[in-house]
C-alpha positions as CSV (number, residue, x, y, z in Angstrom):
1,X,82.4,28.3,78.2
2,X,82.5,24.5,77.4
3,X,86.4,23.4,77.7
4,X,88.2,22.0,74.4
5,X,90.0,18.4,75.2
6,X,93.3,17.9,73.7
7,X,94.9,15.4,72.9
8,X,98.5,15.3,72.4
9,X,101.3,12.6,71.1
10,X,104.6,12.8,72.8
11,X,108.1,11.5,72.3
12,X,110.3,11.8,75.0
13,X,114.2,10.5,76.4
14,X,113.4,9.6,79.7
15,X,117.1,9.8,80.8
16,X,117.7,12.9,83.0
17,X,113.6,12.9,84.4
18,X,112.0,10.9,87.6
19,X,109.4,9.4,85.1
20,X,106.2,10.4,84.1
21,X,104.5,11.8,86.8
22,X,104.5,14.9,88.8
23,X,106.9,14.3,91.9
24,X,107.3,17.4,94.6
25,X,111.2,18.5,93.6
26,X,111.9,15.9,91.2
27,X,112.2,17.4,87.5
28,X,109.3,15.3,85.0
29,X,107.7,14.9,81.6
30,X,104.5,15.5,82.9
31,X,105.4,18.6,84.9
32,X,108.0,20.0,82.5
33,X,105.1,19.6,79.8
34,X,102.2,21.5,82.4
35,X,104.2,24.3,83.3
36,X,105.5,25.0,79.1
37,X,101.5,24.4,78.5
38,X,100.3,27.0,81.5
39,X,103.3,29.7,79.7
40,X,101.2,29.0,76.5
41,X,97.6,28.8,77.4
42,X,97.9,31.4,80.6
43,X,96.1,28.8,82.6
44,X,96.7,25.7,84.5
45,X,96.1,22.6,83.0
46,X,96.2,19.1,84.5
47,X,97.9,16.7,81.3
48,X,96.5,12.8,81.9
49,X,99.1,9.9,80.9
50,X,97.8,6.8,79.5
51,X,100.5,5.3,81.3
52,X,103.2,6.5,84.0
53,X,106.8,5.4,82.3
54,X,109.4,5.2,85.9
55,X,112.4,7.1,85.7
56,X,114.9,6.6,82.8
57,X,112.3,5.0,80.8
58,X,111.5,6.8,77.5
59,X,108.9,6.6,74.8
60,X,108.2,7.1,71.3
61,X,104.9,7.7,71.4
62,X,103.2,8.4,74.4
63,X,99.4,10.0,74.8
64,X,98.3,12.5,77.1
65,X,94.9,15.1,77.2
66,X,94.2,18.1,78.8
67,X,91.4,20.7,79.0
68,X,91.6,24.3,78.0
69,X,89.7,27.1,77.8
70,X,92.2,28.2,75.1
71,X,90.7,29.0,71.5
72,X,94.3,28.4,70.3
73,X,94.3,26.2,67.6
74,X,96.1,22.4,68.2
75,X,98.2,23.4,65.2
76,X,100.0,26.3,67.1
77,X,99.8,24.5,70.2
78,X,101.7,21.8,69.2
79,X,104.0,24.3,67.2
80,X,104.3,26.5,70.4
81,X,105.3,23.6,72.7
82,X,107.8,22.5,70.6
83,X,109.7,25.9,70.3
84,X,110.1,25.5,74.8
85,X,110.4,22.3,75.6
86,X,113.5,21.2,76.0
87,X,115.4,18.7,73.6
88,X,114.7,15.3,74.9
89,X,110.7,15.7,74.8
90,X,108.8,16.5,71.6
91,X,105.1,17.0,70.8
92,X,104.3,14.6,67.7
93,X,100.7,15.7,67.4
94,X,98.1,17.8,69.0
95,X,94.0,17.4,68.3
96,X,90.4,18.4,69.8
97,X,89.0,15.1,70.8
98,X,85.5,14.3,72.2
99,X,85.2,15.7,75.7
100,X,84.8,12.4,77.4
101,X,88.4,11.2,75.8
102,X,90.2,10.3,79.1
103,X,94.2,8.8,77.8
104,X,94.0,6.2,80.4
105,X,91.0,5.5,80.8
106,X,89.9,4.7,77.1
107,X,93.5,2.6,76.3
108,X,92.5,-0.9,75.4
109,X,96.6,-2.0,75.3
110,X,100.3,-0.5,75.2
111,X,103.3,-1.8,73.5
112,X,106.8,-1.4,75.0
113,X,109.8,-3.1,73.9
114,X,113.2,-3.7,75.8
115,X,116.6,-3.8,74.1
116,X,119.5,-5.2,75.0
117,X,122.8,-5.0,73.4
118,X,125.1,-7.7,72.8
119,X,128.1,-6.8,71.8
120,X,131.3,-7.1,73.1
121,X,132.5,-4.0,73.0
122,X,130.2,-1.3,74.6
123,X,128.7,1.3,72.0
124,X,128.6,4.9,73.2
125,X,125.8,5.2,70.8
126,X,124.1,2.5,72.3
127,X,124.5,3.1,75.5
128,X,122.2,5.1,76.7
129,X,118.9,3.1,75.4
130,X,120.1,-0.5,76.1
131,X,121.2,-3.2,78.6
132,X,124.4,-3.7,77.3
133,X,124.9,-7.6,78.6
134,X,127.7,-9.8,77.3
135,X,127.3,-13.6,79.1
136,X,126.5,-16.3,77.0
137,X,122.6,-16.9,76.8
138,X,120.2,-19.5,76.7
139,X,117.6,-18.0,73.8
140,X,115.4,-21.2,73.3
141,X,115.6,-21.3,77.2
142,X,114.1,-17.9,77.2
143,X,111.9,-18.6,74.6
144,X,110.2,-21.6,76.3
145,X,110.1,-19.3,79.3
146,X,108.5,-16.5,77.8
147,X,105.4,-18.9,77.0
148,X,104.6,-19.9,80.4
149,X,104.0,-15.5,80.9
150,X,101.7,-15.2,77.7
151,X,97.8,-14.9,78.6
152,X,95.8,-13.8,81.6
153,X,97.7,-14.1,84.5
154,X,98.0,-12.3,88.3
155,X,101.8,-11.1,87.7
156,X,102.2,-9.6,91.1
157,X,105.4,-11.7,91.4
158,X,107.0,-9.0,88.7
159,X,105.8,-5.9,90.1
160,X,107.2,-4.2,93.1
161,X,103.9,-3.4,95.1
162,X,102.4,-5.2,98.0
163,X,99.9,-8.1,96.2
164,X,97.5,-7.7,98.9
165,X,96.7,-4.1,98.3
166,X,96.6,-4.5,94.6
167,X,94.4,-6.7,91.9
168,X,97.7,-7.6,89.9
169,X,96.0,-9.4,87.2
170,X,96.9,-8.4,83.7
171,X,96.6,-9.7,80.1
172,X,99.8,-10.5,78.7
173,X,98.6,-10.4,75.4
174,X,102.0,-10.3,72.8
175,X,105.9,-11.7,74.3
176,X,108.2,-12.0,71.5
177,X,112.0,-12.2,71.4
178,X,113.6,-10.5,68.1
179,X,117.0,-11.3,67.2
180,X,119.0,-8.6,64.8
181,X,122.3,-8.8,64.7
182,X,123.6,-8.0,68.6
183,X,120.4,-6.6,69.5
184,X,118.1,-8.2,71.4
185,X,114.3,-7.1,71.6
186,X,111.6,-8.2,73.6
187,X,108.2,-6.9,72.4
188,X,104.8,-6.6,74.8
189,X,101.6,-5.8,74.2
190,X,99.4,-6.1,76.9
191,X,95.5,-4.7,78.6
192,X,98.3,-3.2,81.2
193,X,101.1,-3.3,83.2
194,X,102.3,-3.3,86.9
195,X,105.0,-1.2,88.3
196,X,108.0,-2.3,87.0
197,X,106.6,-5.8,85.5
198,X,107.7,-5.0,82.2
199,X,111.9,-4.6,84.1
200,X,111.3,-7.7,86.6
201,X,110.1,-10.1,83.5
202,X,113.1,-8.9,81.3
203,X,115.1,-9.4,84.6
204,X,113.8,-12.7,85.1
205,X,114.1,-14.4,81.6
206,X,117.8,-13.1,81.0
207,X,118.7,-14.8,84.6
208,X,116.8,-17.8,82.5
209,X,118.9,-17.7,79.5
210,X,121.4,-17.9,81.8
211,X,119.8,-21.4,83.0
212,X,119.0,-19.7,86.3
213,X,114.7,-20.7,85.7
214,X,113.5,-23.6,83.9
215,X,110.3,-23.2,82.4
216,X,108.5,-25.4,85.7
217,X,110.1,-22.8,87.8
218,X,108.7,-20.0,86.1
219,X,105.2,-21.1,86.4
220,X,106.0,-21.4,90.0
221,X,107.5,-18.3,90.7
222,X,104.3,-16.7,88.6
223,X,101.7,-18.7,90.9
224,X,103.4,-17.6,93.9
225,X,102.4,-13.8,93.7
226,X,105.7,-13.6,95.6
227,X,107.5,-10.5,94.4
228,X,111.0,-12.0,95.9
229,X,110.8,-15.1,93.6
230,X,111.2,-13.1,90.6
231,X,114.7,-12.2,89.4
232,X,116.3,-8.5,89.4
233,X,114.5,-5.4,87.8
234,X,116.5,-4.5,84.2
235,X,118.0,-1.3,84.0
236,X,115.6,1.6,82.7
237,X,117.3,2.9,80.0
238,X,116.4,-0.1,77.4
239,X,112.4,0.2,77.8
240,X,110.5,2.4,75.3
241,X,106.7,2.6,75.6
242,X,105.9,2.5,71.3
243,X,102.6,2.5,71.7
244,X,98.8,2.9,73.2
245,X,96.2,1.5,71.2
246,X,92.5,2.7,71.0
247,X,89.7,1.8,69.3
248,X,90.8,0.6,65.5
249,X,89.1,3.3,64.1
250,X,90.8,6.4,66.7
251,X,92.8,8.1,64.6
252,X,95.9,7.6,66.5
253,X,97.0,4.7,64.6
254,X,97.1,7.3,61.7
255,X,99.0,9.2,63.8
256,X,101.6,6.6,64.4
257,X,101.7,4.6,61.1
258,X,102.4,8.0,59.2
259,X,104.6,10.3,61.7
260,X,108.0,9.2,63.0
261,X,108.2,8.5,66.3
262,X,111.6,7.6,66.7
263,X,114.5,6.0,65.5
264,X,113.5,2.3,66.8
């Protein structure tokens, strides 16, 4: 029997899980999802990321695959996931996909944004999915920063792994800065992203607006590949992976263009 790949579309609060990934004792998306799969399917099933969100991070539309011997149709799948999982994680979509579809493998680019609340007063309904940060910033500061990080760059100075075990070169290929009302949102699309690069840039820039980095000193903390030049890591809880693009004519931008995935 020739196994079914299938593809699924997830949405998920990454508040109360370590991340993505399977971790021995540690409660995730990726093993909560495998074990409701194996009740469904009677069979174990290994579900593929195209990205690993750390803990506290959440998305809005994430994609994973898995094979099955299962003759169960995605439809019920999807419908059967949806009636176990537990609250904070949702299956958006399910579909039989070629059989050499691998969700990492095949991404060309993800989007993630970062919010940040501005407000004075701390919103409980804010709260859990922003940086709620009140000082006085610098936005053309940050702005003027946030070019010097655009393009093809080794960003190992904003990841938390050792540079000489890893190739941290990456295409930076969208940074923009949104401004709505007291929200602030940072927007990145990129070919891929280190551990925690997405945090330590945020970090990094808001220490700028805070005229902490010039825009000379951000080129030199970037050329240094010296992960203790950069500025803090931002908290977890305002970084949403929106997206993962495949080739323009995969069907998941169908997918997300005409399903909500989210309130963002």
């Amino acid at each position: 029997m020739i196994a079914r790949t299938i593809r699924l579309s997830v949405s998920y609060d990454g508040s109360n899980y370590a991340g993505w990934q399977v971790q021995p004792k540690q409660r995730t998306i990726q093993g909560v999802l495998e074990d409701s799969l194996k009740f469904i399917l009677n069979e174990t099933c290994r579900l593929i990321g195209a990205g690993r969100t750390d803990a506290g991070v959440h998305a809005l539309c994430q994609v994973a695959h898995f094979k099955t011997n299962s003759k169960i149709p995605t439809d019920n799948i999807k419908m059967a996931l949806n009636s176990i999982l537990p609250k904070d994680i949702a299956v958006i979509d399910t579909f039989e996909t070629l059989s050499e579809f691998h969700a990492r493998k095949n991404a060309l680019s993800k989007k993630y944004i970062y919010r940040i609340h501005r407000g004075k007063t701390r919103d409980p309904f804010l709260w859990p999915y922003t940086w709620h940060f009140t000082d006085d910033l610098d936005l053309d500061n940050i702005r003027a920063c946030m070019s010097i990080l655009r393009g093809e760059h080794d960003f190992s100075s904003f990841s938390v792994l050792d540079r000489d075990t890893i190739n941290g070169t990456r295409k930076l290929i969208k940074l923009e800065l949104i401004e709505e009302n007291d929200i602030l949102t940072f927007e990145f699309v990129g070919n891929g992203f280190l551990r925690k690069q997405i945090r330590r840039i945020v970090g990094t820039l808001i220490r700028a607006g805070r005229g902490c980095y010039t825009p000379e000193q951000i080129s030199q903390i970037l050329l240094s590949r010296d992960p203790t030049q950069a500025g803090p890591t931002a908290p977890p809880k305002g970084l949403f992976l929106v997206k993962v693009n495949y080739l323009p004519s995969d069907n998941e931008d169908f997918i997300f263009n005409n399903i909500s995935c989210g309130h963002i």
